[in-house]
C-alpha positions in Angstrom: -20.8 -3.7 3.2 -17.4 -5.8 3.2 -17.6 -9.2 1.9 -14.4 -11.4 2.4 -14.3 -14.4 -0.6 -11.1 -17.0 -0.5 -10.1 -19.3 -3.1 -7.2 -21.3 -3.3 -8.0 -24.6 -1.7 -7.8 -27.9 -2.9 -6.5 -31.2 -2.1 -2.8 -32.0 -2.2 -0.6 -34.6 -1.1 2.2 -34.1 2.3 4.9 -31.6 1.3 3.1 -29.9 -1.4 2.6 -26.1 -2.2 -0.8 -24.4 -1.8 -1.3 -20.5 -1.9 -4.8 -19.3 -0.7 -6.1 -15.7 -1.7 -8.7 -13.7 0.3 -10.3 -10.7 -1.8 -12.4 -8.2 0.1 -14.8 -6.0 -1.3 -16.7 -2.6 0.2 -13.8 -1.5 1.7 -10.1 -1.0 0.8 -8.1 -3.6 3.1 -5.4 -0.6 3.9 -6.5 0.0 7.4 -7.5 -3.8 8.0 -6.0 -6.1 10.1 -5.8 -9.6 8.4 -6.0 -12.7 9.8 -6.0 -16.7 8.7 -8.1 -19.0 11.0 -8.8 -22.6 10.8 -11.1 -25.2 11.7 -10.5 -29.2 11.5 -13.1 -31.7 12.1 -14.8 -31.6 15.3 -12.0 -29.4 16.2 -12.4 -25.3 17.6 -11.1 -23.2 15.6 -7.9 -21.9 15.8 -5.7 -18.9 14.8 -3.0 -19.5 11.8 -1.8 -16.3 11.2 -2.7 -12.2 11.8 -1.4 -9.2 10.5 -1.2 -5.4 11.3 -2.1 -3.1 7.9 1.8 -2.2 8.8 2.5 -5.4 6.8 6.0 -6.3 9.0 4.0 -6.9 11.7 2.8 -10.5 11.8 1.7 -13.6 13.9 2.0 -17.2 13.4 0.8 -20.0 15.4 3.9 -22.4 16.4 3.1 -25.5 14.5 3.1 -23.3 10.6 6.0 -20.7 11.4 9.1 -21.8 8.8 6.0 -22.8 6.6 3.2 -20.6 6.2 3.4 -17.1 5.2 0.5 -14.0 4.9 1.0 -11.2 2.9 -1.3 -8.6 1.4 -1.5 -6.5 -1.6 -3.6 -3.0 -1.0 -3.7 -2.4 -4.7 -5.6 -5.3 -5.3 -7.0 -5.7 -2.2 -6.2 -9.4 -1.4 -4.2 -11.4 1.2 -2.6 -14.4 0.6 -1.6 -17.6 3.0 1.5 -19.1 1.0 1.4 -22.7 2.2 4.5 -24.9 1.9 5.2 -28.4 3.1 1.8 -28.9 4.0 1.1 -31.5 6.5 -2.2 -33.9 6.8 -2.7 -31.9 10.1 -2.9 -29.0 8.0 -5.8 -30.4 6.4 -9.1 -27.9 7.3 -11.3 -25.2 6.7 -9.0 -22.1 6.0 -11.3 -18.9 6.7 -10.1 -15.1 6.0 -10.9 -12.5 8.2 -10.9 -8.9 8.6 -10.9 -5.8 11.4 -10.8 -2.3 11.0 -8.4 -0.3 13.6 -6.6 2.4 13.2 -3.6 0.8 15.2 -1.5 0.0 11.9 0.7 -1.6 14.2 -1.4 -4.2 16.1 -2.5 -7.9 15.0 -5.5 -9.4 16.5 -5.4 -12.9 18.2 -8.9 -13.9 19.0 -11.4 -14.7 16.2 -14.1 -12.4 18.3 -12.3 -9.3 17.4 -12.7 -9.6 13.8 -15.5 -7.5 12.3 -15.7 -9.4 8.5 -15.6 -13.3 7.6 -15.4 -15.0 4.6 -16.7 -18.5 3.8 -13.8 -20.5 3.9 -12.1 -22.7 2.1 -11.2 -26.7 1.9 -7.5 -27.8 2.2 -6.9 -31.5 2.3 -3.7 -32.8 2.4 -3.1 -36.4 2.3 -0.2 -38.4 3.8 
């Protein structure tokens, strides 16, 4: 069983730093695609960022490239979201998720593709 647990969130003011993690368990993340979503008040949610296991392979959605950055570790088996000069449109749920492929050079766009969730996480920034 893979469970998918972030941390990291919090509330911070426009222009600050944040740096969520997402730790999965049950299954080593090295042949997982990765993936940031988000969801804002009454608002769909939306795709941040994905990446391939092959870790030079990412996506961000236009309005956090320059900004936002994933990156995983295998050893410890977490992927981060580095969030810099954070905007209050920024401000939502951040959720992890996770798919199993063995395309290590492929990133998933659609949030029906993902196999594992994790609970998700509060970011509120304030102008």
């Amino acid at each position: 069983q893979v469970h998918l647990v972030e941390s990291g969130g919090g509330s911070v003011q426009a222009g600050a730093s944040l740096r969520l993690s997402c730790a999965q368990s049950g299954r080593t993340i090295s042949r997982y695609a990765m993936a940031w979503f988000r969801q804002a008040p009454g608002k769909e949610r939306e795709l941040v960022t994905a990446g391939a296991w092959n870790a030079d392979n990412t996506y961000y959605t236009d309005s956090v490239k320059g900004r936002f950055t994933i990156s995983r570790n295998n050893a410890e088996n977490t992927v981060d979201l580095q969030m810099n000069s954070l905007k209050p449109e920024d401000t939502a749920v951040y959720y992890c998720a996770s798919k199993f492929t063995v395309h290590g050079s492929i990133y998933y766009l659609n949030s029906d593709e993902y196999d594992y969730w994790g609970q998700g996480t509060q970011v509120t920034v304030s102008s």
